[in-house]
C-alpha positions in Angstrom: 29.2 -24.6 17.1 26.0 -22.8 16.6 23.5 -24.3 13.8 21.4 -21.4 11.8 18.1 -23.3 10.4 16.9 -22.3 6.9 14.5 -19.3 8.1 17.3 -17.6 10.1 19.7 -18.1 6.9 17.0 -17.1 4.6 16.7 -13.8 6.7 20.3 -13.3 7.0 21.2 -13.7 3.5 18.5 -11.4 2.5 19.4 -9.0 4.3 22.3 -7.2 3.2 20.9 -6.4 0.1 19.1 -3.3 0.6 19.9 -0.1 -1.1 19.6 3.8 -0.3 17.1 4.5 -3.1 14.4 1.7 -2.4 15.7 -1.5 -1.7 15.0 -4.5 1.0 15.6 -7.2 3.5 14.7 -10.6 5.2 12.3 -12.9 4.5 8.5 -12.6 5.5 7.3 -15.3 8.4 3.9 -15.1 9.7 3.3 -14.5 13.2 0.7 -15.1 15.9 -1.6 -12.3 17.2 -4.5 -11.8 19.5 -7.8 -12.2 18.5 -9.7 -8.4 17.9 -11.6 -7.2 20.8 -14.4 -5.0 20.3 -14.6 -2.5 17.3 -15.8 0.8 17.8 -15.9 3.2 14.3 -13.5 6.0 14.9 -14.9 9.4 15.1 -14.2 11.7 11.9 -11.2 13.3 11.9 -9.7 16.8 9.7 -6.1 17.0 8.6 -3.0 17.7 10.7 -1.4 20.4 9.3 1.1 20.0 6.3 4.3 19.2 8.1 2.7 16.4 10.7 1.2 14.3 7.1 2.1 11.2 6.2 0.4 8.9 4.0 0.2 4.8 4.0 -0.2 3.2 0.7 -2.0 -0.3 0.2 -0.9 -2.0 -3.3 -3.9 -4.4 -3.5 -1.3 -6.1 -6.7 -3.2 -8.7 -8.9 -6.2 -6.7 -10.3 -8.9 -5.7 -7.7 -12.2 -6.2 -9.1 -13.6 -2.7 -8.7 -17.5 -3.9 -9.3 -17.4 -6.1 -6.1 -15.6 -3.8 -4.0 -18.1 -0.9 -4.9 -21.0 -2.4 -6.3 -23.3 -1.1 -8.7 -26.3 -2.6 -7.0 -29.2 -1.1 -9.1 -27.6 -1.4 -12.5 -29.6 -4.1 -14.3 -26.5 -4.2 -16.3 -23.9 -5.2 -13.6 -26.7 -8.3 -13.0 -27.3 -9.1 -16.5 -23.2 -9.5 -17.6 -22.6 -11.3 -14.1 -25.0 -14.3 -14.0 -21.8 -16.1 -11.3 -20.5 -13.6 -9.7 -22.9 -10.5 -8.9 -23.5 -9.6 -5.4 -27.3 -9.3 -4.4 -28.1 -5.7 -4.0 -30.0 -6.1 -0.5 -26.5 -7.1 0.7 -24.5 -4.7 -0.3 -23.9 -1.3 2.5 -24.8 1.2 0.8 -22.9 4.3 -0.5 -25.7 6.2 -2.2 -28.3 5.4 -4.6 -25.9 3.5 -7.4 -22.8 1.7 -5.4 -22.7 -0.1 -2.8 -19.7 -1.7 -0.3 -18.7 -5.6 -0.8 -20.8 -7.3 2.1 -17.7 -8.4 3.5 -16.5 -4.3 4.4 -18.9 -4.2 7.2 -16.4 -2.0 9.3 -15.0 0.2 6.2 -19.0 1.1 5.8 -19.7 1.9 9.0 -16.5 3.8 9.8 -16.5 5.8 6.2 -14.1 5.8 3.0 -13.8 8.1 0.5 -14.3 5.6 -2.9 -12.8 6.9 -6.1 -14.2 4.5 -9.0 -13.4 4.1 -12.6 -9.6 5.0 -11.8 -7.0 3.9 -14.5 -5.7 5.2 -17.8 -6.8 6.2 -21.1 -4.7 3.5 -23.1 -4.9 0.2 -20.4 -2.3 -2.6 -20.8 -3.7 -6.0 -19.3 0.2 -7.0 -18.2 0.4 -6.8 -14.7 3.9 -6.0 -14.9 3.7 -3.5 -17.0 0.7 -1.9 -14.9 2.1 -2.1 -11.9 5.2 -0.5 -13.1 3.1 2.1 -14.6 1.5 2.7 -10.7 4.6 2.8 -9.1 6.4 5.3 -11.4 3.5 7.3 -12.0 3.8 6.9 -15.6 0.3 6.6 -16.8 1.2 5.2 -20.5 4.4 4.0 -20.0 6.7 6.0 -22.5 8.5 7.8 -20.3 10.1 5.0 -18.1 11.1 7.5 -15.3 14.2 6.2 -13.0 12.2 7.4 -9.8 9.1 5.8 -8.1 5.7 8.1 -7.8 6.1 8.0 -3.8 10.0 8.0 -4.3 9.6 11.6 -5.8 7.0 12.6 -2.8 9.8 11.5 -0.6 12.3 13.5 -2.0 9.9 16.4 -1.9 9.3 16.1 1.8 11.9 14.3 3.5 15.2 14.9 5.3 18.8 13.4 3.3 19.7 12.9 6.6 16.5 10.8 7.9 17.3 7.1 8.8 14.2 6.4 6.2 11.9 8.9 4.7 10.1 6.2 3.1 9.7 2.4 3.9 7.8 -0.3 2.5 7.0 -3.4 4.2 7.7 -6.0 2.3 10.1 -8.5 1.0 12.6 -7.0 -2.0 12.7 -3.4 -3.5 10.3 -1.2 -4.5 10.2 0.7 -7.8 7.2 3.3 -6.2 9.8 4.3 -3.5 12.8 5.0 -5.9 14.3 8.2 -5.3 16.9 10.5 -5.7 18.0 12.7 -2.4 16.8 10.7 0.6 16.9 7.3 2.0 13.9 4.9 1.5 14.3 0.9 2.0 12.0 -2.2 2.6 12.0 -3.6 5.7 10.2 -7.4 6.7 7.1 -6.5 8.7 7.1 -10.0 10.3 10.5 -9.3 11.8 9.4 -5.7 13.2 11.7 -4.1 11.0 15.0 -5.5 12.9 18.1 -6.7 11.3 18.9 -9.2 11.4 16.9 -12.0 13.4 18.6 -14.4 15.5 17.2 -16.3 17.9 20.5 -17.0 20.0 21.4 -13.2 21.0 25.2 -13.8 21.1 24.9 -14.9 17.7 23.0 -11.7 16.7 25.6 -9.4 18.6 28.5 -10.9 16.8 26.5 -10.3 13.3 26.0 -7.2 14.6 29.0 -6.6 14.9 30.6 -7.7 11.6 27.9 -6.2 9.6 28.5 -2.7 10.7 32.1 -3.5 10.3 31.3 -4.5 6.5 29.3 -1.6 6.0 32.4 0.9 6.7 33.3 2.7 3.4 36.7 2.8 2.2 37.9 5.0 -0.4 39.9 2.4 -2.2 35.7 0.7 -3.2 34.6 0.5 -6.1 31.2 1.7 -7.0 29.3 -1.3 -6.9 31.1 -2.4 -3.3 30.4 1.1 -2.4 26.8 1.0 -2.7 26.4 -2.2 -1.3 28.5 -1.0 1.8 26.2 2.2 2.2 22.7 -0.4 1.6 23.7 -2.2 4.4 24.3 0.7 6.5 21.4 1.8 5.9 19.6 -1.1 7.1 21.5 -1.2 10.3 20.7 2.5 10.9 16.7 1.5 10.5 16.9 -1.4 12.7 18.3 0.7 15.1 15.2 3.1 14.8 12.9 0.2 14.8 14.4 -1.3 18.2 12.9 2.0 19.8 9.7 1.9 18.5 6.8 2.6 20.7 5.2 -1.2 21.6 2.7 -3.3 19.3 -0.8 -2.6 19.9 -3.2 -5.8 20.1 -6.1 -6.6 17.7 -5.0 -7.5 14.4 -6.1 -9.8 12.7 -3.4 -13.4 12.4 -2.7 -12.0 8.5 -0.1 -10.7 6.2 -1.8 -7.4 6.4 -3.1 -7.4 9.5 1.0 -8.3 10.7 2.2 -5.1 7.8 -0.3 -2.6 9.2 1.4 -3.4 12.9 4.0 -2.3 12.0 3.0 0.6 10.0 1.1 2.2 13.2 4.3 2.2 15.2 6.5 3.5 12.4 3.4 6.2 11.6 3.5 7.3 15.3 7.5 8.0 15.7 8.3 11.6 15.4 12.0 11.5 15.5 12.9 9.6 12.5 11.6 11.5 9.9 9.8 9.1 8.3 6.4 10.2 6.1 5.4 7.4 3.4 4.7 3.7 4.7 4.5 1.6 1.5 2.2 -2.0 2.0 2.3 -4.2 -0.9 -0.7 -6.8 -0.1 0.7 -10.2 0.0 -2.9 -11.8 -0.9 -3.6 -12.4 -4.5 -6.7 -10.6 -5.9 -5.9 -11.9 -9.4 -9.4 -14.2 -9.5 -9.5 -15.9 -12.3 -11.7 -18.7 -10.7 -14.0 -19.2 -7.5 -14.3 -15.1 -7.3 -16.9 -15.1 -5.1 -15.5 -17.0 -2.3 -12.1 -15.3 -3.0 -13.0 -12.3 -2.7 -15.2 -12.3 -0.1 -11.5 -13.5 2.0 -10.3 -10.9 0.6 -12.2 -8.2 1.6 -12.6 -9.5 5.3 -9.4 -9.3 5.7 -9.2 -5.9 4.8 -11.7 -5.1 6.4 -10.7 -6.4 9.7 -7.1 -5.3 9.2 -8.0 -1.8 8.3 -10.4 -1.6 11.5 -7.4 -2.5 13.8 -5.0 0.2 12.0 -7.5 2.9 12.6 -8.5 2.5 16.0 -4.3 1.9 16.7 -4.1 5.2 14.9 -6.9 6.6 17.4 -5.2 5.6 20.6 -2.0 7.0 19.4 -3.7 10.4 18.7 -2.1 10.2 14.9 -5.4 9.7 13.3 -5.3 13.3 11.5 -2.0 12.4 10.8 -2.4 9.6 8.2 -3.8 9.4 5.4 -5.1 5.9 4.2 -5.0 5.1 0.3 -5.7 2.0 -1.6 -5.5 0.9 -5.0 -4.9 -1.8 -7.6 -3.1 -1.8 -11.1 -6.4 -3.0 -12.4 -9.4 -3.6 -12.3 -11.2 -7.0 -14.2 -13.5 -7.5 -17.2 -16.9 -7.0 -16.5 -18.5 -9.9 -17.5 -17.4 -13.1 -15.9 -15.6 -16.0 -17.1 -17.9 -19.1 -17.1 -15.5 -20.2 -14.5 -17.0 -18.6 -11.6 -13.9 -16.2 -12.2 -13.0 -12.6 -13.6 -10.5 -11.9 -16.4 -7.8 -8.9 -16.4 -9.6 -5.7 -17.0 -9.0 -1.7 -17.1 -10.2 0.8 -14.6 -10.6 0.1 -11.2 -11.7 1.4 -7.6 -9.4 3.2 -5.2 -9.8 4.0 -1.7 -9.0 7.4 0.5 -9.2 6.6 4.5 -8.5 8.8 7.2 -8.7 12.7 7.3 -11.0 11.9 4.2 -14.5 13.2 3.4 -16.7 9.8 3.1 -18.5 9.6 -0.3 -17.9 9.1 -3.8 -15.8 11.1 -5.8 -15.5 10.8 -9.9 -17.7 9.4 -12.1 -18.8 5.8 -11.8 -17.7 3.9 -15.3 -20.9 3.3 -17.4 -21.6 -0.6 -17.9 -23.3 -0.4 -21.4 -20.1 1.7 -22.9 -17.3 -0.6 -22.6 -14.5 -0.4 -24.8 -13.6 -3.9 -27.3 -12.6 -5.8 -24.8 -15.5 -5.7 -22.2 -13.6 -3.7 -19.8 -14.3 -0.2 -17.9 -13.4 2.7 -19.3 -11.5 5.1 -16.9 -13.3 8.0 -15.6 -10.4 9.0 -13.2 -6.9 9.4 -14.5 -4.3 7.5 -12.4 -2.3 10.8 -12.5 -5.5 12.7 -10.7 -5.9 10.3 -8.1 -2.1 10.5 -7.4 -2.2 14.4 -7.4 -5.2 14.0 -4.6 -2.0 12.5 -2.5 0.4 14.7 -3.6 -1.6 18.1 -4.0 -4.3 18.4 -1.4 -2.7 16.3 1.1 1.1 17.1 1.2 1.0 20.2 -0.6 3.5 19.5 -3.4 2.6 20.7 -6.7 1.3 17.6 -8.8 3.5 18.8 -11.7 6.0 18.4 -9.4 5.9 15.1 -9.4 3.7 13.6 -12.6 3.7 14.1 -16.2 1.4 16.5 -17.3 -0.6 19.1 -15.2 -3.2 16.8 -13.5 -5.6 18.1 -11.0 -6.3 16.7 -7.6 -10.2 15.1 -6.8 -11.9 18.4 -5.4 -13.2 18.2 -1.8 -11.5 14.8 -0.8 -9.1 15.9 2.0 -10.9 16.5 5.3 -9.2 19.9 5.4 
């Protein structure tokens, strides 16, 4: 008899539960990866056209601080209302006169962004439940409750019913930001290269294989619920079978969650016969820094740094680069002064990131520090729903009433076009 430890059955038992409209499978499992070699910026790139996009989202969940991402270097303000945690304006890189990159982003500066600050919503909710639900649906004050995900909706806009996967996110458990309505879009476990399921005795895995497909074969006499779990694990089958002939892994990512997600994400970016266009990364690390924000942070942002570098020179050698569009965002930001405990509080608006086929600059209007609304927090300058129409309006082309509430314009002159 063959003995399954805990990880295999972990990953097994996870993974028939993934459904056609966003769902997922296996368990994450760090892995080991080479060292980076030496980083080169990539040179500047201008948008594919229309039908060759795809986009990559980074959900930086927990409440990026926005002011030590992009920092406000010469407001006397930002120093005066962060005696713990303020970041020393001759080490910031700067972006212009006013912000500045975290010290830590030394490849992001010298490569370019395009740095949208003061992004939120007019009436904030500190719940990050509730914001992060309001991100993902593209709901900006949560009263409608859509059933669909922001991206879901972009993938039904752009994708292929028949498509193994028009959207996948990388990560362990549905998504509500990849809901949809006409196409297939699932979660797949980065650290398992998207295969299902993982055994490390391949007999075992053929035999599994084998019953799982022979599970997944509808019968009429179903009934719905059995039905839709029959057609979820097809459709993880058919992915794995997509993701067995990806193109190979590419060397120098970091040892990381992200660094391991954004792996992945190259190779799934670079197939062209799947008709895949959304990759969907929720960040693993926690950003919600409540204490010891300094040091914290500072992780946080090498790795990002470092695991961003890696995806963009992968994207390089796999001639994609004016293919993908790089965005990055939080459902918060944090309260502008600190905490007394070396720490930052929930907060409002926040900073969001365009990489890629993106002009480098600032675009919007940095919050202003001696305005604050009653709690201490920034006041949004950007609506969520404009940055979100910057995705879905300059870079894919689909109306942003399409796919938001209200009529929202996109951030003039941020697509490299």
């Amino acid at each position: 008899m063959i003995a399954l430890n805990r990880r295999t059955a972990l990953r097994v038992g996870l993974g028939v539960g993934l459904a056609g409209a966003a769902g997922g499978f296996a368990a994450h499992e760090l892995l080991g990866r080479d060292s980076a070699p030496a980083w080169t910026p990539p040179p500047p790139v201008r948008a594919a056209a229309l039908d060759q996009r795809r986009l990559l989202v980074i959900e930086m969940a927990g409440g990026s601080d926005g002011l030590s991402m992009t920092v406000p270097y010469n407001d006397s303000r930002y120093h005066d209302l962060r005696r713990a945690t303020a970041i020393a304006a001759d080490r910031v890189h700067p972006l212009d006169a006013a912000l500045g990159l975290h010290p830590e982003l030394t490849k992001l500066a010298a490569s370019g962004v395009a740095v949208v600050p003061g992004v939120g919503i007019a009436k904030p909710d500190l719940s990050h439940f509730e914001m992060l639900h309001r991100w993902q649906t593209g709901d900006p004050e949560g009263t409608v409750r859509p059933g669909t995900g922001f991206l879901g909706r972009l993938c039904d806009h752009l994708g292929d019913p028949s498509a193994p996967a028009v959207g996948v996110a990388l990560g362990i458990g549905a998504t509500q930001a990849l809901a949809c309505e006409r196409v297939t879009t699932l979660s797949v476990d980065a650290g398992n290269d998207g295969l299902f399921p993982v055994f490390e005795d391949e007999n075992v895995r053929a035999a599994w294989l084998a019953a799982q497909r022979a599970m997944a074969h509808p019968d009429r006499a179903d009934a719905p619920l059995f039905a839709a779990a029959r057609a979820g694990s097809a459709a993880a089958l058919r992915f794995s079978d997509v993701a067995a002939t990806l193109s190979p892994a590419a060397d120098g990512y970091p040892d990381s969650d992200l660094g391991i997600q954004l792996r992945l994400a190259a190779r799934l970016l670079a197939d062209d016969n799947h008709g895949l266009r959304i990759v969907h990364v929720p960040m693993g690390a926690d950003f919600d820094t409540h204490t010891e924000h300094p040091m914290r942070y500072a992780e946080l942002m090498s790795d990002l740094d470092a695991s961003l570098a890696a995806l963009r020179a992968d994207l390089a050698a796999r001639g994609i680069a004016d293919r993908v569009l790089i965005a990055a965002y939080s459902e918060f930001g944090r309260r502008v002064p600190d905490n007394g405990s070396d720490g930052l509080d929930h907060g409002a608006a926040g900073t969001a990131l365009l990489l890629g086929p993106a002009n480098a600059g600032v675009f919007g209007e940095q919050p202003a520090l001696r305005t604050l609304d009653a709690d201490d927090n920034l006041r949004a300058t950007v609506n969520m729903t404009e940055f979100y129409a910057t995705i879905a309006e300059s870079w894919f082309g689909v109306p942003a009433g399409d796919v938001l509430p209200g009529a929202p314009r996109p951030l003039p002159g941020v697509v490299a076009a």
